[in-house]
N, C-alpha and C positions, 0 to 999 in steps of 0.2 A: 396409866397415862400420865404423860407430864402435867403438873401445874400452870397457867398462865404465866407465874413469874418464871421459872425456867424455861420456858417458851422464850419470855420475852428476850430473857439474858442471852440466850445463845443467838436469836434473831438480832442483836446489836451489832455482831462481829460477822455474824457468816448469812448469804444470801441463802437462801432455803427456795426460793419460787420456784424452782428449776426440778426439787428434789420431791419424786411422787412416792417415795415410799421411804419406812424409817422403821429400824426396832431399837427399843428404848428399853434401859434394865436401870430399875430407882435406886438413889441413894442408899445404902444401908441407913446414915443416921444425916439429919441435916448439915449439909458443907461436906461430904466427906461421900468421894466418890459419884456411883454411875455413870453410865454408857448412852450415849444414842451414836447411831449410826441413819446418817439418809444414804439413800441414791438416784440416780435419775433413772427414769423410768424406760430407755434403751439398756440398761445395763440389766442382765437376769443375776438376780442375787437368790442366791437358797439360805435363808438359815440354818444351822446345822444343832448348836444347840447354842445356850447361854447360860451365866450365872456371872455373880458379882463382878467377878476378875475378868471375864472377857465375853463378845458375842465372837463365835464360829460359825462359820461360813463357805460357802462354793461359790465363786465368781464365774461370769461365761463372758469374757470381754471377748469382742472381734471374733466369735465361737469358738475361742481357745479356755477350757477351764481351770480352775487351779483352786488350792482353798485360802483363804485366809482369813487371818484371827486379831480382832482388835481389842488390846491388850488394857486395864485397867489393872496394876499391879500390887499385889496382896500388902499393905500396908503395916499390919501385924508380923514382926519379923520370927517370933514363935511357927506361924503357921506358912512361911514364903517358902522352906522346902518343900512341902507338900505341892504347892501350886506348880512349881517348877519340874517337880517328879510328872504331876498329873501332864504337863504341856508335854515332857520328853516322850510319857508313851504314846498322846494325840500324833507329839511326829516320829515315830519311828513305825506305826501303823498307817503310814500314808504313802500312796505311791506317786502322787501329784506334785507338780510344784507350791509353793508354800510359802505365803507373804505375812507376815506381822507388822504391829505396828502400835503406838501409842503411849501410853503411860505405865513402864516396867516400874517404875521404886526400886531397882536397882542398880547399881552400876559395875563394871569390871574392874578397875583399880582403880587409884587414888587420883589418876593423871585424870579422872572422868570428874574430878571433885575442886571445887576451892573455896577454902574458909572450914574453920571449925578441924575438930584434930583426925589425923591421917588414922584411915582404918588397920587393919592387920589382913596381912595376904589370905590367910585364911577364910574370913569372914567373906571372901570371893568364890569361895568353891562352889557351892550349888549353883550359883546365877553360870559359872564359867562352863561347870559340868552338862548343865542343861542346853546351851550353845552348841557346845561340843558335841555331843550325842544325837542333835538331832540337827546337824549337817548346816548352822544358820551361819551366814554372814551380813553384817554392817551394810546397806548401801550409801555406795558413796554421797560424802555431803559436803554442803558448805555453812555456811552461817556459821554463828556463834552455838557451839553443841552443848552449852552448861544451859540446858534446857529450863533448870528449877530455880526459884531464887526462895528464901525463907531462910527463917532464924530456929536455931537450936541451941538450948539455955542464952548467951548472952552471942552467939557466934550470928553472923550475918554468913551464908551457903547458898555457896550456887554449886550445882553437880546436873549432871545427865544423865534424868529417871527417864525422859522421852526417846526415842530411836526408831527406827525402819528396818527389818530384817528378812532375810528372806534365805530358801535352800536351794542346792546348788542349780536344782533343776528348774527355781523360776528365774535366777540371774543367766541362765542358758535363751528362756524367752524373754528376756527385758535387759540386754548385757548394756546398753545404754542407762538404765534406770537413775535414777536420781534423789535424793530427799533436803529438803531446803530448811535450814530452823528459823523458820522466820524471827520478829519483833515482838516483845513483849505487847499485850494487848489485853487488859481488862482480868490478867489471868496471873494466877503467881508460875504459870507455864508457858513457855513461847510453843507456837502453834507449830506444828513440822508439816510441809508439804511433800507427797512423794510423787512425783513422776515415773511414768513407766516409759513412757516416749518421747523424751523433754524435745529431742531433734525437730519434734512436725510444728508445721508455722499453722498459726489461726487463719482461718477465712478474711476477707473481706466482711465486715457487715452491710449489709443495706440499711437503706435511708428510712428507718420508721417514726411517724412522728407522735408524739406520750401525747395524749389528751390532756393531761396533767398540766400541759404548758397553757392553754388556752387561761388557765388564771394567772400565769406570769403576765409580769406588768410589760416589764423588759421583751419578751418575744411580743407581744400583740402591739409596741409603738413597732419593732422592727420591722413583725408584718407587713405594716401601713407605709413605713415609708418604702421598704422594697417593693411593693407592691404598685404603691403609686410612682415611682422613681420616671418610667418611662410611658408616656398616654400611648406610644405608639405601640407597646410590645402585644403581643397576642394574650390570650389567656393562659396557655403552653409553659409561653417564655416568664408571666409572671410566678406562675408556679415553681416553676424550674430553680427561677431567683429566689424565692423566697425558701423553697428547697437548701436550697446553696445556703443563704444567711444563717437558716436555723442551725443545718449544721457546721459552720464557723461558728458560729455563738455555742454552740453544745460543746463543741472541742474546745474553745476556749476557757468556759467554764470549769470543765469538768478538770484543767489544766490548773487553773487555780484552786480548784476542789483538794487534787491530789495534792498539789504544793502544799496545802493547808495539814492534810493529812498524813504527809509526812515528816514535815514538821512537830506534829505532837507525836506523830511514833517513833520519832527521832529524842524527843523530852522525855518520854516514856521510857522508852528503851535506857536513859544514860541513868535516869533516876531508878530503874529496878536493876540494874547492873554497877552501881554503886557499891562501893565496900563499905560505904557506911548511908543506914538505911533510916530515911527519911519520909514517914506515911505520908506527913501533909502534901508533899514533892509527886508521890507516887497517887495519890486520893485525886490532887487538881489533874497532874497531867490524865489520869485516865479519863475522869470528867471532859477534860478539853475535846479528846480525842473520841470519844463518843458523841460528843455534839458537832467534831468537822464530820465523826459518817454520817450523824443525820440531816446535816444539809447537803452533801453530797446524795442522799439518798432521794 
């Protein structure tokens, strides 16, 4: 089981309420590594097996199944052929489609790197061998793809340990797919989102009202004046208004919320992709931006 403080930590960044089930694989040593994986509880997820470097898995979206494996990448570059040999024969024993994804600690050449001295073509072969043989391609992306940011002896490095992959026969069912590298956030990592079906539009929400608000100061004066605005309106139509205000006031809010929030992910972001690295810079903005999610929250 996780600790409360890692609970906490990951509960700052990602909404969790939605997510009824999770497997979790512990840190080898404190700071350094582990896995958790949620999902929602319309999705059937099979665990297939785990250990340090990645959870294995069968996914059953929309009743179509396929496996995928989310990647925590061998750190110790003594032992990262090994991992790569062990992945190539996971997929050349597979006859499904095949999605990965997460945290490699590798990258394919130098153009995946900046800062700090250019590796040798060689030093590419297992991570390149291991692609190769078991049929994986890049989904496409956007964002900024120099995923990592850290110092090695005195070099400030940013490179692309994080990625999205998949074989030929899951980009057959996802030929739209997508992966996004978001904004630095609270991580020496930018979070990568991947889309299988970025094309479909969200619903409408309907109009639910948080109990939460009833100690806002700010809705319960709005109430009262919407509320009493007009002696002649029915009870229907008061409701109705007062429906309407809260949510003008919620979109508005939450308008100003985001501006807030992107603003410090916007400070965040310039201070951990700086060429020259400054903690204090990077220490405040994360603090700022952790206190606009939790008033948006």
């Amino acid at each position: 089981m996780e600790t409360k403080n890692e609970e906490e930590e990951i509960n700052k960044f990602i909404p969790l309420t939605d997510y009824a089930s999770k497997m979790f694989v512990p840190p080898n040593s404190p700071g350094s590594g582990g896995l958790k994986l949620y999902w929602k509880q319309e999705i059937h997820v099979q665990i297939l097996s785990s250990c340090k470097s990645y959870i294995d898995s069968e996914i059953s979206y929309k009743g179509i199944p396929f496996f995928s494996t989310f990647i925590y990448g061998e750190p110790d570059l003594p032992l990262r052929k090994l991992v790569w040999e062990e992945f190539t024969n996971l997929g050349l024993s597979r006859d499904k489609p095949w999605f990965l994804t997460g945290d490699f600690n590798e990258i394919l050449d130098n153009t995946e790197k900046s800062g700090g001295q250019q590796r040798t073509e060689a030093s590419f072969g297992n991570f390149r061998e291991f692609i190769s043989q078991s049929d994986l391609f890049d989904l496409q992306h956007t964002g900024n793809f120099l995923s990592w940011r850290g110092t090695r002896y005195s070099h400030l490095i940013h490179c692309r340990l994080d990625r999205a992959m998949a074989n030929g026969m899951w980009l057959d069912l996802y030929p739209t797919s997508r992966c996004r590298y978001l904004n630095f956030e609270g991580s020496d990592h930018r979070p990568i989102l991947s889309e299988f079906q970025p094309e479909k539009k969200k619903k409408r929400s309907i109009f639910r009202y948080d109990r939460a608000m009833r100690h806002n100061p700010e809705i319960t004066n709005l109430v009262k004046e919407t509320w009493n605005k007009l002696e002649e309106d029915s009870v229907d139509r008061r409701i109705a208004n007062c429906r309407k205000a809260i949510s003008r006031w919620n979109r508005d809010n939450h308008v100003n919320n985001k501006k807030k929030i992107d603003e410090e992910k916007a400070n965040l972001e310039a201070a951990m992709s700086a060429s020259t690295a400054d903690p204090a810079k990077i220490e405040n903005s994360t603090r700022a931006l952790e206190i606009a999610y939790r008033k948006e929250e």
